[in-house]
CHARMM internal coordinates of N, CA and C (Angstrom, degrees):
IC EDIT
DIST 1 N 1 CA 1.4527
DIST 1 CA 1 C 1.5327
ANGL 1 N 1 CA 1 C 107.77
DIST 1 C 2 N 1.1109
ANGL 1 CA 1 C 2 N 114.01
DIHE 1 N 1 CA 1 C 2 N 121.89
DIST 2 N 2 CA 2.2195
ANGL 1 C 2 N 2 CA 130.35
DIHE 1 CA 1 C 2 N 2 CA -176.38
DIST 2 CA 2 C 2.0941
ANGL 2 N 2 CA 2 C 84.16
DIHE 1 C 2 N 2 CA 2 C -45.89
DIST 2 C 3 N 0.9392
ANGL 2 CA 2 C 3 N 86.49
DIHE 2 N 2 CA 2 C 3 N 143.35
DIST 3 N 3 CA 1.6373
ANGL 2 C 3 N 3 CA 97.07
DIHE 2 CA 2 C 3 N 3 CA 165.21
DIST 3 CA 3 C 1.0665
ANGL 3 N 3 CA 3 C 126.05
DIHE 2 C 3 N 3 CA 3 C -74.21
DIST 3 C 4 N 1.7168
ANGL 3 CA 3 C 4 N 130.67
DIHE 3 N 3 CA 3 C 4 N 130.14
DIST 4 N 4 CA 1.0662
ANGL 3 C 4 N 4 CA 105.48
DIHE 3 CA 3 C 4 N 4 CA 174.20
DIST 4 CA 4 C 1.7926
ANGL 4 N 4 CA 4 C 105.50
DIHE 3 C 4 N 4 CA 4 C 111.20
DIST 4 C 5 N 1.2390
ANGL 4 CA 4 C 5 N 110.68
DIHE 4 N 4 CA 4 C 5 N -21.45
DIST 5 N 5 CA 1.4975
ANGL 4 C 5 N 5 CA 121.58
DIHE 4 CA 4 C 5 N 5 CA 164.06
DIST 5 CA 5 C 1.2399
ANGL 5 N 5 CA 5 C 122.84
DIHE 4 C 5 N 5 CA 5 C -79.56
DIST 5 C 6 N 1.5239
ANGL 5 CA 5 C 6 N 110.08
DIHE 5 N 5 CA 5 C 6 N 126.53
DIST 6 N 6 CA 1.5539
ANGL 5 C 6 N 6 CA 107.97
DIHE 5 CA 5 C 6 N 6 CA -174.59
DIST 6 CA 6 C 1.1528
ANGL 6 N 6 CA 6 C 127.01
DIHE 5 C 6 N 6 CA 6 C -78.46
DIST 6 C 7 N 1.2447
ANGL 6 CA 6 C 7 N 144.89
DIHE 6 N 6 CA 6 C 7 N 163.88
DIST 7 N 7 CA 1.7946
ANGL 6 C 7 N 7 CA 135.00
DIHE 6 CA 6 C 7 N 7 CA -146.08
DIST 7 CA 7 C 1.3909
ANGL 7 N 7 CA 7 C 103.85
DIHE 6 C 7 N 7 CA 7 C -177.10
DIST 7 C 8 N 1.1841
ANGL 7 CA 7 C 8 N 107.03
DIHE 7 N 7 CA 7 C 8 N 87.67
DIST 8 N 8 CA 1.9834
ANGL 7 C 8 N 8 CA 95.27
DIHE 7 CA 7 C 8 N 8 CA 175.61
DIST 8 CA 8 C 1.4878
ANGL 8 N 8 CA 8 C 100.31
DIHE 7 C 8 N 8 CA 8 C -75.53
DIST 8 C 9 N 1.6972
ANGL 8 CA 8 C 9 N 81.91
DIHE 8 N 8 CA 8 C 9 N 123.94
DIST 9 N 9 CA 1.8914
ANGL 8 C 9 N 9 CA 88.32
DIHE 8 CA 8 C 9 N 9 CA 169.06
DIST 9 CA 9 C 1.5792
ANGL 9 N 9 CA 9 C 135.86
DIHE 8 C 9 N 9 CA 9 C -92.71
DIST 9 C 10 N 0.8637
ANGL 9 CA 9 C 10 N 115.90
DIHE 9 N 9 CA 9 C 10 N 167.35
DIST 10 N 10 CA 1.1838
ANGL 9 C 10 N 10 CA 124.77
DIHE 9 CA 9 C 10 N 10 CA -172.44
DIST 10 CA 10 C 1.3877
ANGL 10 N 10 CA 10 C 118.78
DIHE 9 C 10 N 10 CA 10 C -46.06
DIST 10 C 11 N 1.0253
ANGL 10 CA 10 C 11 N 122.76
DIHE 10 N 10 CA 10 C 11 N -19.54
DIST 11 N 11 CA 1.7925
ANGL 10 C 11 N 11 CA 133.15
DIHE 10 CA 10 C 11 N 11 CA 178.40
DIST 11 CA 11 C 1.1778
ANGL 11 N 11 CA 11 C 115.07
DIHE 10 C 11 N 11 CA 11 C -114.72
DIST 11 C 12 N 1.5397
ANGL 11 CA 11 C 12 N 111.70
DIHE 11 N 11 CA 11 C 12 N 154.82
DIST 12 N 12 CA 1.7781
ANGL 11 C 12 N 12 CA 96.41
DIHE 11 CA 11 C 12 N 12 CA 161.46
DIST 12 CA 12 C 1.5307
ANGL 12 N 12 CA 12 C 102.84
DIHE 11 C 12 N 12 CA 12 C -122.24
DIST 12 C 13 N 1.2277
ANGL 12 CA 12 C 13 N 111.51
DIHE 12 N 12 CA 12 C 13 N 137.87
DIST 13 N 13 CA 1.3102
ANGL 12 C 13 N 13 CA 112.61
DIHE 12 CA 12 C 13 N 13 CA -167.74
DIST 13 CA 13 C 2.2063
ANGL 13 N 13 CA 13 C 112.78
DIHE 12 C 13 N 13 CA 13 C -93.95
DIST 13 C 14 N 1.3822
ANGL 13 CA 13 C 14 N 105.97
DIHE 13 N 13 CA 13 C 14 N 178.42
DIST 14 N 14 CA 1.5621
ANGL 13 C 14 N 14 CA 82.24
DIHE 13 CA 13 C 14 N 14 CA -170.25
DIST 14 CA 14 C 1.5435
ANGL 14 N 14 CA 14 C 103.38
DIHE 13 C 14 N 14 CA 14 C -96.63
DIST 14 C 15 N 1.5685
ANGL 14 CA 14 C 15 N 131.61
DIHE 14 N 14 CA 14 C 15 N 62.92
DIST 15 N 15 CA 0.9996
ANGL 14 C 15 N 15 CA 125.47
DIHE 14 CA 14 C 15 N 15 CA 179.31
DIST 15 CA 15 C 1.5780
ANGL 15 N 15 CA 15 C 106.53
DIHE 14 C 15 N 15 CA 15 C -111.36
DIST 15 C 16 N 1.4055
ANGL 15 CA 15 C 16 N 117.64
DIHE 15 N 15 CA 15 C 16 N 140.31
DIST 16 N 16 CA 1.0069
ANGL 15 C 16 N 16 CA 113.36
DIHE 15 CA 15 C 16 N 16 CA -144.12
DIST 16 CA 16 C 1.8576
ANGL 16 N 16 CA 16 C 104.78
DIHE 15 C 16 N 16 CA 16 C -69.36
DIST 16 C 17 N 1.7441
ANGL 16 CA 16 C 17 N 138.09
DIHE 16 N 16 CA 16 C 17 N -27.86
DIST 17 N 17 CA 0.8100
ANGL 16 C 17 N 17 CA 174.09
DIHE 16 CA 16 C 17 N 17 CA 179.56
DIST 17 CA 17 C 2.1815
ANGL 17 N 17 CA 17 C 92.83
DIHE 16 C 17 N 17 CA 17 C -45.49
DIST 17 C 18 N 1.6893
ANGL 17 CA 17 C 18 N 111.20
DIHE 17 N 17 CA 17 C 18 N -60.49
DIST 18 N 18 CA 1.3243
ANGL 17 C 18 N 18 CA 118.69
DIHE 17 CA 17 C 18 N 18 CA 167.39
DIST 18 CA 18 C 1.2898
ANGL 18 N 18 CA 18 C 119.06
DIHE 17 C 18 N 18 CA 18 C -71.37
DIST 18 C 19 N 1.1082
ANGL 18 CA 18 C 19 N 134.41
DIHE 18 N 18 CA 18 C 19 N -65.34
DIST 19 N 19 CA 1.3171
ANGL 18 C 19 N 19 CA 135.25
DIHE 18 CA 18 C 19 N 19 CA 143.70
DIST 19 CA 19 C 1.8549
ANGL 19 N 19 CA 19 C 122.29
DIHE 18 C 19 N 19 CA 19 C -2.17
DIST 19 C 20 N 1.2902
ANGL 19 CA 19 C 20 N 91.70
DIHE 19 N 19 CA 19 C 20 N -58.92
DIST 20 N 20 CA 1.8126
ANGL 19 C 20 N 20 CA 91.52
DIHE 19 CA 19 C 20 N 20 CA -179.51
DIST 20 CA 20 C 1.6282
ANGL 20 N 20 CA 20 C 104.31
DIHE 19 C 20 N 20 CA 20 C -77.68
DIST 20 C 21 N 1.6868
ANGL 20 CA 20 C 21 N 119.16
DIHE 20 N 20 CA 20 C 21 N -32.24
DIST 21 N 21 CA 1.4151
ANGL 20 C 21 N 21 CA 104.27
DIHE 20 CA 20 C 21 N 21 CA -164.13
DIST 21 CA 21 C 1.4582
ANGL 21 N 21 CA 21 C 92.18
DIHE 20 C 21 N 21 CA 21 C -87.29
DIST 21 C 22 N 1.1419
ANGL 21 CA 21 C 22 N 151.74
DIHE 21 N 21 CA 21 C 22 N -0.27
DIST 22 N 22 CA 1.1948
ANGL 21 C 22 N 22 CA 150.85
DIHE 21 CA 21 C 22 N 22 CA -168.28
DIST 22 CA 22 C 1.6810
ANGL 22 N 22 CA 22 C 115.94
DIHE 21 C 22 N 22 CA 22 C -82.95
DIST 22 C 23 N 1.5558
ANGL 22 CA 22 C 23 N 91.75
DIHE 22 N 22 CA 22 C 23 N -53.11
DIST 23 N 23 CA 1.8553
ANGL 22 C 23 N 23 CA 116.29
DIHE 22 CA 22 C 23 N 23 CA 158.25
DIST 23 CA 23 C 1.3896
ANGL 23 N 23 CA 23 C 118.07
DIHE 22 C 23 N 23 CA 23 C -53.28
DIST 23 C 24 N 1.5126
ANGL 23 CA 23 C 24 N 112.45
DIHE 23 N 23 CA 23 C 24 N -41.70
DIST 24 N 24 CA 1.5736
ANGL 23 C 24 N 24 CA 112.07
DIHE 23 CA 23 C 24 N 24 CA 179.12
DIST 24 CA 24 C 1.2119
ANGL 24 N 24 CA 24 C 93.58
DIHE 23 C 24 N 24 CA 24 C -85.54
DIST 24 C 25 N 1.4078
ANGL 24 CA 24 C 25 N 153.43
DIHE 24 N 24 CA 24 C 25 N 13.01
DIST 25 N 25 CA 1.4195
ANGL 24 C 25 N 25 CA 128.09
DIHE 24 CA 24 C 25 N 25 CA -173.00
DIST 25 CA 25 C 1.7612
ANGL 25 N 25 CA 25 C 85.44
DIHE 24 C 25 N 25 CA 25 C -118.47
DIST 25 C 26 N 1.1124
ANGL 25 CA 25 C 26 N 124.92
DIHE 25 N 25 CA 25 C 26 N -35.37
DIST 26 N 26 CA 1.2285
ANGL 25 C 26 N 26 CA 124.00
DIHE 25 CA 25 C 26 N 26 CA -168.72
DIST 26 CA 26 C 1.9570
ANGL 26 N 26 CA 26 C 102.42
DIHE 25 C 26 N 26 CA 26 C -92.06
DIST 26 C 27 N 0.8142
ANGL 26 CA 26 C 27 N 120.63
DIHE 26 N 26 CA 26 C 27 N -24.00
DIST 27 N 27 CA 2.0146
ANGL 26 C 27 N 27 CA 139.84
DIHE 26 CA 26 C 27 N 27 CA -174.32
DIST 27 CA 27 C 1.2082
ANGL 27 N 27 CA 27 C 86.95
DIHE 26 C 27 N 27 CA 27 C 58.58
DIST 27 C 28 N 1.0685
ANGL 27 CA 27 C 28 N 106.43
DIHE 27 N 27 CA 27 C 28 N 85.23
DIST 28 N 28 CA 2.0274
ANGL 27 C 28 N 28 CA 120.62
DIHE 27 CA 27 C 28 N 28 CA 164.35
DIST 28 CA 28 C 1.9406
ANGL 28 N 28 CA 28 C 104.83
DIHE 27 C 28 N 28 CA 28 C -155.24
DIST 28 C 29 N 1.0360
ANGL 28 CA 28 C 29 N 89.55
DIHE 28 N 28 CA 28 C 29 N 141.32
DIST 29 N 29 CA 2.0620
ANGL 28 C 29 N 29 CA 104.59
DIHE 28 CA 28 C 29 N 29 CA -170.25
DIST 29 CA 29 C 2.0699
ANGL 29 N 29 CA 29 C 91.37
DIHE 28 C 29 N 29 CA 29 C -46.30
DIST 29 C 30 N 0.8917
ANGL 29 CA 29 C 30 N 110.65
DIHE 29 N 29 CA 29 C 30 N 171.27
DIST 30 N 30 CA 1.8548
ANGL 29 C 30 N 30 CA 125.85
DIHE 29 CA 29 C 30 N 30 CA -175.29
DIST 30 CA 30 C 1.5801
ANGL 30 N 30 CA 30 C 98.59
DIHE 29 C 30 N 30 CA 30 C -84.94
DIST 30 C 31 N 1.4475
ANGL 30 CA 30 C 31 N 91.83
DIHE 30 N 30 CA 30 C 31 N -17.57
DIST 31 N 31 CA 1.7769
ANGL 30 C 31 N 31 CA 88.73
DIHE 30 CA 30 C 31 N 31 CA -175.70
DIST 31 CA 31 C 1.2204
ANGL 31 N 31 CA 31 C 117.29
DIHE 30 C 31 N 31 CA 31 C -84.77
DIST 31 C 32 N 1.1206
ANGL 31 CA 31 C 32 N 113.55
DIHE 31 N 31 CA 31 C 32 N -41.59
DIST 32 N 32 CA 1.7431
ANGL 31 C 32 N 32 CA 119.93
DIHE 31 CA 31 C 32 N 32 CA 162.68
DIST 32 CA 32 C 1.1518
ANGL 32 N 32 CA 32 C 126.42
DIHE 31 C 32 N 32 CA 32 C -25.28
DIST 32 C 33 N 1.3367
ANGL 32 CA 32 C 33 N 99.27
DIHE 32 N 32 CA 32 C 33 N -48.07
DIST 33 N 33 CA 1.4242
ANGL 32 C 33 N 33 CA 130.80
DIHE 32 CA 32 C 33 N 33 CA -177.59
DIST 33 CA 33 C 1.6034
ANGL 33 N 33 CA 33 C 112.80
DIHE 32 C 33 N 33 CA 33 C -67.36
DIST 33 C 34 N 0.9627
ANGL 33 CA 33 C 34 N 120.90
DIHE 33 N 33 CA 33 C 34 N -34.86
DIST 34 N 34 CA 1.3417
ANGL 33 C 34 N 34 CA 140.03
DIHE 33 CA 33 C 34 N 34 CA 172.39
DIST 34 CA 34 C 1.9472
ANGL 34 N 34 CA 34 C 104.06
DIHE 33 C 34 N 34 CA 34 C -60.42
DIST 34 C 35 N 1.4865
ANGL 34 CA 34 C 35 N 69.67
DIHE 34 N 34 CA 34 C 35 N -67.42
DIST 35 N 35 CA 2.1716
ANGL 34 C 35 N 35 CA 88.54
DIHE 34 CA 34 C 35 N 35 CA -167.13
DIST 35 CA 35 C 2.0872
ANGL 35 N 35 CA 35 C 80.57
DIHE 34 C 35 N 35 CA 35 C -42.63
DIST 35 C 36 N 1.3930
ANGL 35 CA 35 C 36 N 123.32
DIHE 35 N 35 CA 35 C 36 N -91.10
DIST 36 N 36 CA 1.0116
ANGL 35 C 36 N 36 CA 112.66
DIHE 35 CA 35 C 36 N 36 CA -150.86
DIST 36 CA 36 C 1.5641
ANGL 36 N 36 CA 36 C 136.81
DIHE 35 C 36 N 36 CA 36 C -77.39
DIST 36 C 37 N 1.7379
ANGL 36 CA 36 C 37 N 95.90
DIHE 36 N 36 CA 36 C 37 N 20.62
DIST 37 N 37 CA 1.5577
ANGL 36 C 37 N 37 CA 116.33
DIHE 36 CA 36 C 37 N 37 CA 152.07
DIST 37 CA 37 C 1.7100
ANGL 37 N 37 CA 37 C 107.36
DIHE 36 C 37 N 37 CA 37 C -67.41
DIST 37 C 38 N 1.1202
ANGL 37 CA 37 C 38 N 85.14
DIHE 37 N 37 CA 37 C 38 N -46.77
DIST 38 N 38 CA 1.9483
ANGL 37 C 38 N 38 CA 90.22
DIHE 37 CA 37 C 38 N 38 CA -171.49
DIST 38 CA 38 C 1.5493
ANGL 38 N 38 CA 38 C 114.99
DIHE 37 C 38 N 38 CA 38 C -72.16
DIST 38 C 39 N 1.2680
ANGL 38 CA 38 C 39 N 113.87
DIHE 38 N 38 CA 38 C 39 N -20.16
DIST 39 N 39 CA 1.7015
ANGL 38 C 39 N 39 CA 131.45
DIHE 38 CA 38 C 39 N 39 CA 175.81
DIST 39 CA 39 C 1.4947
ANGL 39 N 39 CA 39 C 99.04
DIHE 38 C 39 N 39 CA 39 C -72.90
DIST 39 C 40 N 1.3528
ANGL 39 CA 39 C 40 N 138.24
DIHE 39 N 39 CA 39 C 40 N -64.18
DIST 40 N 40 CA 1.2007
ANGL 39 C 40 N 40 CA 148.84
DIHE 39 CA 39 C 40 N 40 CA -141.09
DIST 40 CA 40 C 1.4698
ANGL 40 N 40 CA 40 C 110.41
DIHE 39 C 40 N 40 CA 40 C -127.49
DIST 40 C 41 N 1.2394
ANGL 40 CA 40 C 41 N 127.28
DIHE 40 N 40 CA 40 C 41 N -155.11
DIST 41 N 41 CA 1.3974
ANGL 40 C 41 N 41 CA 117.38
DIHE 40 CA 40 C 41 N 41 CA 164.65
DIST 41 CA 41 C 1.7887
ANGL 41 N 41 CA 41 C 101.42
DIHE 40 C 41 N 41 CA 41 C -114.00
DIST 41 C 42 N 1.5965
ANGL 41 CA 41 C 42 N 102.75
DIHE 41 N 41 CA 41 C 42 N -165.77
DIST 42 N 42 CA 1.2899
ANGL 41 C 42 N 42 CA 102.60
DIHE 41 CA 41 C 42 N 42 CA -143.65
DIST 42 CA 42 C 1.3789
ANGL 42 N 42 CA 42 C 97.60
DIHE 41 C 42 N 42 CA 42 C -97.51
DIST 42 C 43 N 1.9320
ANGL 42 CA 42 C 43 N 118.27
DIHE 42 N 42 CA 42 C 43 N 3.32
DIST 43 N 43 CA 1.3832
ANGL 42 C 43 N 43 CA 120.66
DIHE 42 CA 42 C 43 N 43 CA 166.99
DIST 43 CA 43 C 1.5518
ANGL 43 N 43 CA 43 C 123.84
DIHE 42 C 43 N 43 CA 43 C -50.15
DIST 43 C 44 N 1.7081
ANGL 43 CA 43 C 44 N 91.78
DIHE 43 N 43 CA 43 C 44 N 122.09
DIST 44 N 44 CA 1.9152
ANGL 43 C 44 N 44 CA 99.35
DIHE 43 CA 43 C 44 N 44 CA -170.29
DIST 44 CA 44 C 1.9407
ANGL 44 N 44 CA 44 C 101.74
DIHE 43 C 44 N 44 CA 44 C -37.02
DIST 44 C 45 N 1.3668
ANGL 44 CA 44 C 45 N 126.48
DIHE 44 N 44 CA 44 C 45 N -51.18
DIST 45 N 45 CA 1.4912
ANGL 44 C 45 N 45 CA 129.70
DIHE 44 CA 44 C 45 N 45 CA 170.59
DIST 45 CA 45 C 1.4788
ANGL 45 N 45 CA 45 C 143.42
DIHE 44 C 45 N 45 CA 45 C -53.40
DIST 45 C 46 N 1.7037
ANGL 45 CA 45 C 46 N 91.63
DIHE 45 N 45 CA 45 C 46 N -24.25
DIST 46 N 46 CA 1.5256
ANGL 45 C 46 N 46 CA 95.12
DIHE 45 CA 45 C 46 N 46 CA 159.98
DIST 46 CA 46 C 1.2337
ANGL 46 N 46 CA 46 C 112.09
DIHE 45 C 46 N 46 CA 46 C -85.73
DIST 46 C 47 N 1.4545
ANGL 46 CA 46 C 47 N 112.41
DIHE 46 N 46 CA 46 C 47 N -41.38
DIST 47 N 47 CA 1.6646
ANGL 46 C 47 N 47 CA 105.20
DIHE 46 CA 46 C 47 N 47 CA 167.75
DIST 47 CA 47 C 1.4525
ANGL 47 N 47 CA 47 C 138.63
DIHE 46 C 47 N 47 CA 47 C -32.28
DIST 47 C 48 N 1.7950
ANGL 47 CA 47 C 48 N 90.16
DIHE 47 N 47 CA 47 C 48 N -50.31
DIST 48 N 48 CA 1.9626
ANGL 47 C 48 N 48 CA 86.28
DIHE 47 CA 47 C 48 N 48 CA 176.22
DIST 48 CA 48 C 1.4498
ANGL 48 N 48 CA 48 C 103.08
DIHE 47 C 48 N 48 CA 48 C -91.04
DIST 48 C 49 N 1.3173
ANGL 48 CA 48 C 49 N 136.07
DIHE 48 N 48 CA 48 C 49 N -15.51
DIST 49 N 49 CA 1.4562
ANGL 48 C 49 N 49 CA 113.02
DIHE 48 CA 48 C 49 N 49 CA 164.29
DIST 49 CA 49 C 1.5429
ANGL 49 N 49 CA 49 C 120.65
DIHE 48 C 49 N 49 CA 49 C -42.27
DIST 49 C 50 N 1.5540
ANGL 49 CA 49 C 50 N 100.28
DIHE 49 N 49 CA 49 C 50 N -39.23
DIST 50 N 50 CA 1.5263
ANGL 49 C 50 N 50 CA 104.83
DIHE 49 CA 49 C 50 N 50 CA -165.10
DIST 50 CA 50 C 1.6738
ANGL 50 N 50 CA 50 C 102.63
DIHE 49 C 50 N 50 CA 50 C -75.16
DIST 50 C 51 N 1.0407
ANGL 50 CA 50 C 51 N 99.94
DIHE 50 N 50 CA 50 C 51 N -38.76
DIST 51 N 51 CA 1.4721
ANGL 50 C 51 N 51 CA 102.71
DIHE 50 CA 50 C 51 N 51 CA -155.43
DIST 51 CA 51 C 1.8605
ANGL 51 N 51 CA 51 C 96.81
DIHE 50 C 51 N 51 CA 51 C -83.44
DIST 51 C 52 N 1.1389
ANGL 51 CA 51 C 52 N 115.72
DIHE 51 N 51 CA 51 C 52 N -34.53
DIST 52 N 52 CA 1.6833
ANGL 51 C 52 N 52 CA 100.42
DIHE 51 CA 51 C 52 N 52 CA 173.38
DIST 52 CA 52 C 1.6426
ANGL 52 N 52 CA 52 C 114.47
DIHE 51 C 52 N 52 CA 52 C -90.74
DIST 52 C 53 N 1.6179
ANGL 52 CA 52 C 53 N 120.52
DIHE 52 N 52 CA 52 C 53 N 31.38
DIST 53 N 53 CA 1.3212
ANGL 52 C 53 N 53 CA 116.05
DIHE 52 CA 52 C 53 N 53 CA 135.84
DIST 53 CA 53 C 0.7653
ANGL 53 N 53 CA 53 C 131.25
DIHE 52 C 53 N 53 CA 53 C -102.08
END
COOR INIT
IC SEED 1 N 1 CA 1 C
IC BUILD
């Protein structure tokens, strides 16, 4: 992959920077986001499963 290309990856990690764009991509508070990191694992897909029930 050319360097320098953007790539949302497969995880979201706990930095606060992923965390916030994750909330704005889904429109749910950063905390949510938190709660269902800790419910599930930290896969970007288990996340919004959890979080859009």
């Amino acid at each position: 992959m050319p360097r320098g290309t953007k790539v949302e990856r497969n995880s979201v990690s706990n930095q606060a920077h992923e965390i916030k764009y994750e909330a704005d991509k889904l429109d749910v508070k950063p905390s949510e986001i938190r709660e269902a990191k800790k419910g599930a694992s930290n896969q970007r897909k288990d996340i919004e499963k959890k979080v859009k029930k």
